[in-house]
C-alpha positions in Angstrom: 0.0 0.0 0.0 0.8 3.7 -0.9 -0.3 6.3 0.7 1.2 10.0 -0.2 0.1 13.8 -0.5 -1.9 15.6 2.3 -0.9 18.4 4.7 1.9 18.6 7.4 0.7 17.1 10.8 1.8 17.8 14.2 5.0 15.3 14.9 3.1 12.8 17.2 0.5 12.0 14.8 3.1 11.6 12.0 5.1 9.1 14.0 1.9 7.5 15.1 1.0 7.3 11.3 4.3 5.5 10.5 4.0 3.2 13.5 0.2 2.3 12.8 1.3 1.2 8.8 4.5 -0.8 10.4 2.4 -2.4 12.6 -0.1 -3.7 10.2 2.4 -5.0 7.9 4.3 -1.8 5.8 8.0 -2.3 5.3 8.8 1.3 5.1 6.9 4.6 4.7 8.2 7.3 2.9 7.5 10.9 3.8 8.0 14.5 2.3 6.5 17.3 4.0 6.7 15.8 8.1 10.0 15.5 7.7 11.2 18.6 6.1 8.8 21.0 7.6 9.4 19.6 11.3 11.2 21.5 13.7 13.7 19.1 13.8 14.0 17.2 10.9 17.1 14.8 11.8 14.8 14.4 15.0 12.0 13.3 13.1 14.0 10.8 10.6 15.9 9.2 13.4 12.3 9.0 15.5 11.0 7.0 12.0 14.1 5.3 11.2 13.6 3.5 14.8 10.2 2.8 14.2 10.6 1.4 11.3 14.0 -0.8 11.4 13.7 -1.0 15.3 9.7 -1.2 16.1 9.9 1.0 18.7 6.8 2.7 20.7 5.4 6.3 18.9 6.5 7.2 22.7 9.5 6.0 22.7 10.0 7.7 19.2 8.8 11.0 20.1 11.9 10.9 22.9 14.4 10.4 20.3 13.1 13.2 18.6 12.4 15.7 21.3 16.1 14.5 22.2 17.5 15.5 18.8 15.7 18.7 18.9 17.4 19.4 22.4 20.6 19.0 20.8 19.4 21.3 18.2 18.8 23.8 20.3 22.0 23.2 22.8 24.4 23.5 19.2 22.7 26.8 18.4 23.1 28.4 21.7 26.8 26.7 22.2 
Protein backbone atom coordinates (compact mmCIF):
# COMPACT_ATOMS: atom_id res chain seq x y z
CA UNK A 1 0.00 0.00 0.00
CA UNK A 2 0.83 3.68 -0.90
CA UNK A 3 -0.33 6.33 0.70
CA UNK A 4 1.20 10.02 -0.21
CA UNK A 5 0.05 13.83 -0.55
CA UNK A 6 -1.94 15.59 2.29
CA UNK A 7 -0.90 18.40 4.72
CA UNK A 8 1.88 18.58 7.40
CA UNK A 9 0.74 17.15 10.79
CA UNK A 10 1.83 17.78 14.22
CA UNK A 11 5.03 15.29 14.92
CA UNK A 12 3.09 12.84 17.22
CA UNK A 13 0.46 12.02 14.77
CA UNK A 14 3.08 11.62 11.96
CA UNK A 15 5.08 9.07 13.98
CA UNK A 16 1.91 7.51 15.06
CA UNK A 17 0.95 7.29 11.34
CA UNK A 18 4.31 5.54 10.49
CA UNK A 19 4.03 3.23 13.51
CA UNK A 20 0.16 2.27 12.76
CA UNK A 21 1.33 1.19 8.84
CA UNK A 22 4.48 -0.80 10.45
CA UNK A 23 2.38 -2.38 12.63
CA UNK A 24 -0.06 -3.72 10.23
CA UNK A 25 2.44 -4.97 7.85
CA UNK A 26 4.28 -1.81 5.83
CA UNK A 27 8.01 -2.33 5.33
CA UNK A 28 8.77 1.25 5.07
CA UNK A 29 6.94 4.63 4.73
CA UNK A 30 8.21 7.32 2.87
CA UNK A 31 7.51 10.92 3.84
CA UNK A 32 8.00 14.50 2.34
CA UNK A 33 6.49 17.32 4.02
CA UNK A 34 6.75 15.79 8.06
CA UNK A 35 10.03 15.52 7.69
CA UNK A 36 11.23 18.60 6.07
CA UNK A 37 8.81 21.02 7.57
CA UNK A 38 9.37 19.59 11.26
CA UNK A 39 11.22 21.47 13.74
CA UNK A 40 13.73 19.06 13.77
CA UNK A 41 14.04 17.21 10.86
CA UNK A 42 17.08 14.80 11.79
CA UNK A 43 14.82 14.39 14.96
CA UNK A 44 12.03 13.25 13.06
CA UNK A 45 13.97 10.78 10.63
CA UNK A 46 15.90 9.18 13.38
CA UNK A 47 12.26 8.97 15.52
CA UNK A 48 11.00 6.97 11.99
CA UNK A 49 14.13 5.29 11.19
CA UNK A 50 13.56 3.48 14.78
CA UNK A 51 10.15 2.84 14.17
CA UNK A 52 10.60 1.42 11.28
CA UNK A 53 14.03 -0.82 11.42
CA UNK A 54 13.75 -1.05 15.27
CA UNK A 55 9.71 -1.20 16.06
CA UNK A 56 9.94 1.05 18.70
CA UNK A 57 6.78 2.67 20.67
CA UNK A 58 5.44 6.25 18.90
CA UNK A 59 6.55 7.22 22.66
CA UNK A 60 9.53 5.98 22.66
CA UNK A 61 10.02 7.74 19.23
CA UNK A 62 8.75 10.97 20.09
CA UNK A 63 11.89 10.94 22.87
CA UNK A 64 14.43 10.39 20.27
CA UNK A 65 13.06 13.24 18.58
CA UNK A 66 12.40 15.73 21.29
CA UNK A 67 16.12 14.48 22.22
CA UNK A 68 17.47 15.54 18.77
CA UNK A 69 15.69 18.65 18.93
CA UNK A 70 17.45 19.36 22.40
CA UNK A 71 20.62 18.99 20.78
CA UNK A 72 19.44 21.28 18.17
CA UNK A 73 18.82 23.75 20.31
CA UNK A 74 22.01 23.25 22.76
CA UNK A 75 24.44 23.53 19.18
CA UNK A 76 22.67 26.84 18.36
CA UNK A 77 23.11 28.36 21.66
CA UNK A 78 26.80 26.66 22.21
Amino acid sequence: MKSAGGKKTPEMEALELAHNAVTHGAVGVDMGRNIFQSDSPVGMIKAVRAIVHEHVSVKEACKIYESSKGEKKRRAAG
